[in-house]
C-alpha positions as CSV (number, residue, x, y, z in Angstrom):
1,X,155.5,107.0,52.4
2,X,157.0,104.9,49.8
3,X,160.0,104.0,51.7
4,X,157.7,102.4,54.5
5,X,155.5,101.0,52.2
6,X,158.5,99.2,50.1
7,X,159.5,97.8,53.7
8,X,155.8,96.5,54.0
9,X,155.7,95.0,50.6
10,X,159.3,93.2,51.5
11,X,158.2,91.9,55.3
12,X,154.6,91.1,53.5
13,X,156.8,88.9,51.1
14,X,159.0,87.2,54.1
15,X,155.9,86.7,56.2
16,X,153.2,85.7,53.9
17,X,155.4,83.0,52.6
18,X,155.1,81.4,56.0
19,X,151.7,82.5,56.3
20,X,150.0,80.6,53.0
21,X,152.1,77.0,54.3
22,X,151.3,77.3,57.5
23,X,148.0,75.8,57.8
24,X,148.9,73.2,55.9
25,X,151.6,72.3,57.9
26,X,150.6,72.4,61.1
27,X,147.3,70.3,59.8
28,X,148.6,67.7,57.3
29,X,152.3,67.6,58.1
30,X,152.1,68.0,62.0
31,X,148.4,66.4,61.9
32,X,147.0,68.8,64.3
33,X,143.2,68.9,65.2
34,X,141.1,71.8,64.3
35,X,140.9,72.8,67.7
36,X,144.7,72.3,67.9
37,X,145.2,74.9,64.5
38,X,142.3,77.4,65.9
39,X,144.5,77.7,69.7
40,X,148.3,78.3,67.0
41,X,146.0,80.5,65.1
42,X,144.6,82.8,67.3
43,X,148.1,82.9,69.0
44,X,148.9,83.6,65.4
45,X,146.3,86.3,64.6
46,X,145.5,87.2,68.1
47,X,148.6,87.7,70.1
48,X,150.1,90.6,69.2
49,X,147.0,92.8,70.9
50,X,148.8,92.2,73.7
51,X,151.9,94.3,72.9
52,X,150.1,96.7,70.1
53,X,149.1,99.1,73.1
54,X,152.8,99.1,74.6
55,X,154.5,99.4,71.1
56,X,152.1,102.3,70.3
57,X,152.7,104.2,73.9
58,X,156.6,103.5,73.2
59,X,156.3,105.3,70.1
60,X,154.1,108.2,71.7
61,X,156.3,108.2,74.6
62,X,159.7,108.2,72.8
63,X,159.0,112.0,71.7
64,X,157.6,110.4,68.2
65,X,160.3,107.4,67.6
66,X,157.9,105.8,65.6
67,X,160.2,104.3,63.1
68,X,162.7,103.0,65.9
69,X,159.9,100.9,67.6
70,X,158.5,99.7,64.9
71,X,161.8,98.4,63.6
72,X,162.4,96.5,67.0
73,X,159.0,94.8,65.8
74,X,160.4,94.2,62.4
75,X,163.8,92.2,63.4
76,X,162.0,90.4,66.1
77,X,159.6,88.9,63.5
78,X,162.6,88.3,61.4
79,X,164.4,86.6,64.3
80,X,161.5,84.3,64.5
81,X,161.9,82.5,60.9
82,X,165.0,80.5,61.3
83,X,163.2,79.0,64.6
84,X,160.6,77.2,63.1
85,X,162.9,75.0,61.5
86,X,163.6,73.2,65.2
87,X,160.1,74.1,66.6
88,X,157.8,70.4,65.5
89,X,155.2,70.2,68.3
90,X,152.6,72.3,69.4
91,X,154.2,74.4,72.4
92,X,157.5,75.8,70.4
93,X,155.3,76.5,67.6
94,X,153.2,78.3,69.7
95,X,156.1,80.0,71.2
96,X,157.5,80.8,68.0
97,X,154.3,82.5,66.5
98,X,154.1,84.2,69.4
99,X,157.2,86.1,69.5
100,X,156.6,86.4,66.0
101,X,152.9,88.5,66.8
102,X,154.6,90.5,69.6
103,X,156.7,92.0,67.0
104,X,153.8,92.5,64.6
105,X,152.2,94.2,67.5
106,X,155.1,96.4,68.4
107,X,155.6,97.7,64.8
108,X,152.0,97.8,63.7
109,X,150.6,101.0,65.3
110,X,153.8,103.2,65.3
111,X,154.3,102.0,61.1
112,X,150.4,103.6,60.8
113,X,150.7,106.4,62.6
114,X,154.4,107.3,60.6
115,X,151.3,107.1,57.2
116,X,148.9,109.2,59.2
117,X,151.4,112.0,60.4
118,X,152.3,112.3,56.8
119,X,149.0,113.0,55.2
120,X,146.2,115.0,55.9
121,X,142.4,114.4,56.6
122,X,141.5,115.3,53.2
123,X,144.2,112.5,51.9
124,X,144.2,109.8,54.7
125,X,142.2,107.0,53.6
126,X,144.1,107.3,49.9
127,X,147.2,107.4,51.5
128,X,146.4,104.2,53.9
129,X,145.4,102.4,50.1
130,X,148.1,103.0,49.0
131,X,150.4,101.7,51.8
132,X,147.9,98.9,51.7
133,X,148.4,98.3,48.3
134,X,152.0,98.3,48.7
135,X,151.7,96.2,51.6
136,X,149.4,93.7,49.4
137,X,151.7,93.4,46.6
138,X,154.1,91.7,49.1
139,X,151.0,89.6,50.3
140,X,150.7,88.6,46.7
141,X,154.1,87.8,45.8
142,X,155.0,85.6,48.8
143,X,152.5,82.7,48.5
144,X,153.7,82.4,44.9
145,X,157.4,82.7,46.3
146,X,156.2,79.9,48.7
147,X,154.8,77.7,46.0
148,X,157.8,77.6,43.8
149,X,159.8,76.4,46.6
150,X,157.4,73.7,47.4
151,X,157.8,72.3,44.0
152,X,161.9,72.9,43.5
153,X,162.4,71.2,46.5
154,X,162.4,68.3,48.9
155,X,162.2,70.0,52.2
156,X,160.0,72.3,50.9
157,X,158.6,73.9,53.9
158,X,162.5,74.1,55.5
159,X,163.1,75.8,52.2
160,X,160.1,78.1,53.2
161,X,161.6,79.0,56.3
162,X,165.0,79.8,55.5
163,X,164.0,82.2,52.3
164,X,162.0,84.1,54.6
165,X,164.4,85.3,57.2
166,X,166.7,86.0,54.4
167,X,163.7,88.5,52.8
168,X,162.7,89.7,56.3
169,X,166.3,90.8,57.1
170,X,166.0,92.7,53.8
171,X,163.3,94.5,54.9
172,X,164.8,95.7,58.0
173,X,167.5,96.9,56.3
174,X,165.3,99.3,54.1
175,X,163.6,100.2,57.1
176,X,166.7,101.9,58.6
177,X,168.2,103.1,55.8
178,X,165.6,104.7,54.0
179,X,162.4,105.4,56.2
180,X,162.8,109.1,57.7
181,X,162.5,108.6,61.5
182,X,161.2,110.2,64.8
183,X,163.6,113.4,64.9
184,X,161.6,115.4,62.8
185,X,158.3,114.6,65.1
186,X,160.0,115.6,67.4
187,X,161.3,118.8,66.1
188,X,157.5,119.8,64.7
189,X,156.4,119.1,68.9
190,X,158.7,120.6,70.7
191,X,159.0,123.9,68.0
192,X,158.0,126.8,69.8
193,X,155.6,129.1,68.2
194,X,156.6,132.5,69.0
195,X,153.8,134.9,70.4
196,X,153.7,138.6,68.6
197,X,154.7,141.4,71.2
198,X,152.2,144.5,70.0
199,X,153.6,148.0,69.8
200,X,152.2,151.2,71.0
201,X,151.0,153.2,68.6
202,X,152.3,156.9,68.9
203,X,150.2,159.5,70.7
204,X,148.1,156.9,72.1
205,X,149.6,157.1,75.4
206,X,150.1,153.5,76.1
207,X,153.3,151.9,77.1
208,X,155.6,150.0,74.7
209,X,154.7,146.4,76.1
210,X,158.0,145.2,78.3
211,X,160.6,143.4,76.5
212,X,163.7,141.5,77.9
213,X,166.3,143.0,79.4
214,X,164.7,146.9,79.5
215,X,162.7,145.9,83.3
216,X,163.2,147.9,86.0
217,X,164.7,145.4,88.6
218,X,161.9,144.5,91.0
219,X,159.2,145.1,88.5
220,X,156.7,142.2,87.3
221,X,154.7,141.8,84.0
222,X,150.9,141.4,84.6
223,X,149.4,138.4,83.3
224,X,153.0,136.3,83.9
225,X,153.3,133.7,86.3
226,X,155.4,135.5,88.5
227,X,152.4,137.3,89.4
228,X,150.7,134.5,90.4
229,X,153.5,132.5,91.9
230,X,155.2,134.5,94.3
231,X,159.6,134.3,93.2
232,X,158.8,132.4,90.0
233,X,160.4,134.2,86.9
234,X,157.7,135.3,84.2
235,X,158.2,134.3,80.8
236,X,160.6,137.4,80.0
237,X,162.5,137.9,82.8
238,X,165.4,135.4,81.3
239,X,168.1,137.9,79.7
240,X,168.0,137.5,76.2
241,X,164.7,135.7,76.2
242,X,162.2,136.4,73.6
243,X,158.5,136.1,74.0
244,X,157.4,132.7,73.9
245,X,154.9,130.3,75.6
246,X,156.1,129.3,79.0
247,X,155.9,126.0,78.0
248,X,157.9,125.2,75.1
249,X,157.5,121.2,74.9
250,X,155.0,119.5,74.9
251,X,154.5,117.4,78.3
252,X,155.4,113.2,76.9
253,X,152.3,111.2,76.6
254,X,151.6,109.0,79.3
255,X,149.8,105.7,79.6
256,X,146.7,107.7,81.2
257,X,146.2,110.0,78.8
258,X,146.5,107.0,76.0
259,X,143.6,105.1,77.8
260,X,141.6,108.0,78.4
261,X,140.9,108.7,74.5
262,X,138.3,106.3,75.1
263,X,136.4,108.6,76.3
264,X,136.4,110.7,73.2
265,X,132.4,109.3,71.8
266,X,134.3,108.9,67.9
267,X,137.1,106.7,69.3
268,X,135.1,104.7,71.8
269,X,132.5,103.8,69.0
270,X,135.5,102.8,66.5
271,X,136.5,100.8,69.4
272,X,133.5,99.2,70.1
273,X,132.1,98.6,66.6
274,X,135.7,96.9,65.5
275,X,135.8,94.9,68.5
276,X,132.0,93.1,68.1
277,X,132.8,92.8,63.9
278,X,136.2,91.0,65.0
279,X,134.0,88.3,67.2
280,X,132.3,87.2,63.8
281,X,135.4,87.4,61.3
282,X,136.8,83.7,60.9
283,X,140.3,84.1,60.0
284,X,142.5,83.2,56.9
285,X,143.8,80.5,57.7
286,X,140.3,78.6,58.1
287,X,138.4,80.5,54.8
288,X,141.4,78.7,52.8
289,X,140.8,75.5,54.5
290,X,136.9,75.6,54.0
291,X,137.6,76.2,50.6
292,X,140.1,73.4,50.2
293,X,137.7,70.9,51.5
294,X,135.0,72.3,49.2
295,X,136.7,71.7,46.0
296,X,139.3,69.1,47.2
297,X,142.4,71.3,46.0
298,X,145.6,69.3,46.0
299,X,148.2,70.2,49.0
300,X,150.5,71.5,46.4
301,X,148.3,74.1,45.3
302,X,147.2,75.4,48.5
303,X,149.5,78.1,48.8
304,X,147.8,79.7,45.9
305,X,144.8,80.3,48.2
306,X,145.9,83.3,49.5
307,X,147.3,84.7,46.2
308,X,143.6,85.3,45.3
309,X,142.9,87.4,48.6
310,X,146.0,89.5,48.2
311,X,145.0,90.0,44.2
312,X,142.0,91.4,44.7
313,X,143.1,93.3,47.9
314,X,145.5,94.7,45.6
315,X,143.1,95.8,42.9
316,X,141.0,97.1,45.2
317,X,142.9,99.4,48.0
318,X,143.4,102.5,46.8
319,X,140.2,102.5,45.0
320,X,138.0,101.8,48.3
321,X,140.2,104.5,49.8
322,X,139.8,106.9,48.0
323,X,136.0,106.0,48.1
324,X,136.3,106.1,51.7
325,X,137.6,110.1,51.4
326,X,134.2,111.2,49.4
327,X,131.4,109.2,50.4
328,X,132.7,108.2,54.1
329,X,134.9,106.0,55.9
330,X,132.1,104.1,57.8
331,X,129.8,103.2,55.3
332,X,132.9,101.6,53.2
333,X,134.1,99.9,56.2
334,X,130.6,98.4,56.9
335,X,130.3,97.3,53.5
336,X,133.4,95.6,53.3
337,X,131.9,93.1,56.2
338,X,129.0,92.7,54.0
339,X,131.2,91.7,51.2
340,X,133.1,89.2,54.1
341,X,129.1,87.7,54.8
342,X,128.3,87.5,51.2
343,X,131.8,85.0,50.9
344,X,130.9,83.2,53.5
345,X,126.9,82.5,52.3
346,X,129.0,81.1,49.3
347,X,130.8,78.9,50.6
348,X,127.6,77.3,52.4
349,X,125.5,76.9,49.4
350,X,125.9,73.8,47.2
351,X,127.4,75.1,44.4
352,X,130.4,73.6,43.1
353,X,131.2,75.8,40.1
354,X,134.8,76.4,38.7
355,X,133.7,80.1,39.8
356,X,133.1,79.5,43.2
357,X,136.9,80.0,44.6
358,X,137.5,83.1,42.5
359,X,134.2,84.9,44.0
360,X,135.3,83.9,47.4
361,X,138.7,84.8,46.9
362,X,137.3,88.2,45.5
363,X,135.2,88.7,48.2
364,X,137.4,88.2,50.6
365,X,140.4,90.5,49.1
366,X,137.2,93.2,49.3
367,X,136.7,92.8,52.5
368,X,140.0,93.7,53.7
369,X,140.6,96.7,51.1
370,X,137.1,97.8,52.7
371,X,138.2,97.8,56.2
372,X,141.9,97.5,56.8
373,X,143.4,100.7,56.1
374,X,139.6,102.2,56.3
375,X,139.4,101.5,60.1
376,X,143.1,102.6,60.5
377,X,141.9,106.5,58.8
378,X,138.7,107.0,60.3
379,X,140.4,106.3,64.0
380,X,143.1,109.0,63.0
381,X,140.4,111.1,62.5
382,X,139.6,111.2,66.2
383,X,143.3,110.7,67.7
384,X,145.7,114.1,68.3
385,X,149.1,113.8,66.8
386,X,151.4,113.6,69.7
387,X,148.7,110.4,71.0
388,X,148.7,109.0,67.0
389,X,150.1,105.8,68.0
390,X,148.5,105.0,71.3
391,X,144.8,105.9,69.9
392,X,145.2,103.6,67.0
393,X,146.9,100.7,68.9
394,X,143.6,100.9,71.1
395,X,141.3,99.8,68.4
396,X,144.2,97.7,67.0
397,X,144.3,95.8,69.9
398,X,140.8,95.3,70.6
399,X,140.2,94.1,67.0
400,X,142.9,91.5,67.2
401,X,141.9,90.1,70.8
402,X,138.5,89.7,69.2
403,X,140.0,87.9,66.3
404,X,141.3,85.6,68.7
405,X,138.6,84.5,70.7
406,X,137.1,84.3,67.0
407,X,139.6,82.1,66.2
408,X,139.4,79.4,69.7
409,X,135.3,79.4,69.3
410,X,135.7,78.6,65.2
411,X,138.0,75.8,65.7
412,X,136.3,74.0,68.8
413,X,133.0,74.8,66.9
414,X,134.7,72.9,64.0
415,X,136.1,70.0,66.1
416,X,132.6,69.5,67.5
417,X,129.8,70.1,64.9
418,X,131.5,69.8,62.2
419,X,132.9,72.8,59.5
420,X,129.6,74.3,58.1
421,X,127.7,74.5,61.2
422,X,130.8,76.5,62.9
423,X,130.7,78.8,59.4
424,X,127.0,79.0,59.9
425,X,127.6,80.2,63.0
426,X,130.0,83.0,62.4
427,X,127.5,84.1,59.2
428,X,124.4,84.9,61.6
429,X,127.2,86.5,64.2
430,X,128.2,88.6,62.0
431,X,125.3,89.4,60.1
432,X,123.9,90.9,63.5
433,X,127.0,92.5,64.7
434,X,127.1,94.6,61.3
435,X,123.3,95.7,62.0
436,X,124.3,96.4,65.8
437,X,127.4,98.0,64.3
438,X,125.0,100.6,61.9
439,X,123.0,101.3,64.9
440,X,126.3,102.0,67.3
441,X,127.8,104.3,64.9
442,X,125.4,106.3,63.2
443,X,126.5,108.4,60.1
444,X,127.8,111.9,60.3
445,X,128.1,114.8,58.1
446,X,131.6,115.6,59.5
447,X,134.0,116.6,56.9
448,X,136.9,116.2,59.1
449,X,136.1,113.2,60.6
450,X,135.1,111.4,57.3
451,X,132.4,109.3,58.8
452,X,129.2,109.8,57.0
């Protein structure tokens, strides 16, 4: 657990630095439009649902390689830094992010289902905060990585750039050195559990049950599949074969069986609910901007914008999930949208106050200690092991496809009518897919699920 969170915290560092300059680099250095910077972001955001489903079958189907797909996802991403130093108009970029995203996606469901395996029910949301937390701390640190290289420098966002593939390579390295991998999934599936033989007891006149190697030739087992398929072997007609199931592996997950968890009521409304909440969640990238605008922070400061989200995400991780453990996961994960609504009624009032950015910032750190690793606990809840990955890259992917769309209506909202009536927008959409949501996804009293 703290292996795979110290390679979160390290590729949070790498990526985040890229992350906090980006809008402002793509807006004032590049001068794109806001509908330009909504298309890169949802690419940004939005383009690793694409591969999020595959990476977490791979995983799944791999016999639990978990840690080998997701570090595929982590040195592609790494890959990607170096190339934005030669990408300056809007299709590289866009090429560029979004081989970037497809290895977020591949790593991204295997890397939670590695937390999930490794704790249990009682323990899942803490352990998500705390992987959350770890992963935050990296959020934290690389905007303020970012920012002093922005002010050593002259080619500040080169600089950028080239410090995070150096960090991302790092993290890679940790990955495969330290983080225990799939063999010992494998090992705990494929174990077989051995089935006890009773005894006769004496002067009771049974039989001694049949044991291998002491049948008469020509003789068959009732109840074994020889009996029912005619020159099959049963079970204990192997010599030297000990009573076991007949089937000692299980069979490898398939791409069927992944899709059809959706038909499992707790999965589907997990789905469902995350999917309509992701339509009305305006990304990063644009919160920062909005709140640049509103107070008229310098460029050179911007990349402390997302130091306030990380800080608070930070505080608050492991506090929300352990909250999520008592009093339920879905009530915490609800809340945490409110607390995304209340930042955005914030930034549409008039007030101007030097405490303005820090509530936003607050709020919005809240919202994703609320929800992030929340969501990611309450949908292990209804997954099986051997499916881990698959089940959570299904509401993975339909949250980030969401956030995309989110993403493409925001900025041609923006470019059209103007920022607050495209932030106006989002705040009623969201307001009413959190009551839809409540409705969806009523509360349970399921200990093991964790929903109430």
């Amino acid at each position: 657990m703290l292996a795979l969170g110290t390679v979160s915290l390290i590729t949070d560092v790498s990526s985040e630095m890229v992350t906090a300059v980006l809008p402002l680099y793509l807006v004032a250095g590049l001068g794109l439009s806001p509908l330009g910077f909504g298309l890169l972001d949802g690419i940004y955001n939005g383009f690793s649902a694409l591969v999020r489903l595959a990476g977490g079958h791979l995983a799944d189907r791999g016999g639990g390689r978990h840690k080998w797909v997701a570090g595929a996802g982590y040195a592609l991403s790494a890959l990607c830094k170096p190339l934005l130093l030669v990408a300056q108009t809007l299709t590289p970029i866009g090429l560029v992010l979004a081989a970037d995203r497809t290895g977020k996606g591949l790593r991204t469901a295997p890397r939670d289902a590695l937390i999930s395996l490794a704790s249990g029910p009682e323990t899942r949301g803490r352990a998500f905060g705390v992987h959350r937390a770890m992963d935050t701390a990296g959020a934290l640190l690389g905007p303020l990585v970012a920012f002093l290289i922005l002010r050593a420098t002259v080619d500040g966002y080169d600089a950028v750039f080239t410090v995070s593939f150096c960090v991302a390579v790092v993290g890679v390295l940790v990955l495969v050195l330290f983080v225990p991998g799939g063999p010992a999934a494998r090992a705990t599936r494929t174990a077989p559990t051995p089935v006890p033989v009773p005894a006769a007891r004496p002067g009771s006149g049974a039989s001694p049950a049949p044991t291998a190697g002491l049948r008469e030739p020509g003789t068959r087992t009732p109840g074994t599949a020889s009996e029912s398929l005619p020159g099959s072997p049963g079970p204990l007609a192997e010599a030297g074969a000990t009573a076991t199931p007949a089937v000692l592996a299980a069979p490898r997950p398939t791409l069927r069986a992944a899709l059809a968890l959706l038909r499992r009521p707790g999965l589907r409304g997990i789905a469902l609910c995350a999917l309509l909440l992701g339509l009305a969640t305006v990304s990063d990238s644009f919160v920062f901007l909005l709140l640049q605008r509103r107070l008229g922070v310098p460029d050179r400061w911007f990349a402390l914008l997302p130091v306030g989200t990380a800080a608070a995400f930070l505080l608050l991780a492991v506090p929300l999930g352990r909250l999520a453990d008592r009093a339920g996961r879905w009530r915490v994960f609800l809340a945490g949208h409110g607390a995304l609504l209340l930042a955005y009624g914030l930034l549409l009032t008039s007030w101007h106050g030097t405490a303005l950015p820090f509530a936003v910032l607050f709020l919005h750190g809240g919202f994703y200690a609320a929800t992030d690793g929340v969501l990611m606990a309450a949908a292990s809840d209804s997954v099986p092991g051997e499916l881990r990955s698959s089940g959570l890259a299904l509401v993975q992917t339909g949250q980030a496809l969401a956030r995309f769309v989110c993403s493409l209506a925001f900025g041609a909202a923006w470019t059209a009518w103007g920022d607050r009536t495209a932030l106006t927008a989002s705040a009623v959409a969201l307001a009413l897919c959190a009551l839809f949501s409540t409705i969806l996804r009523p509360a349970r009293r399921t200990p093991s699920e964790g929903l109430a």
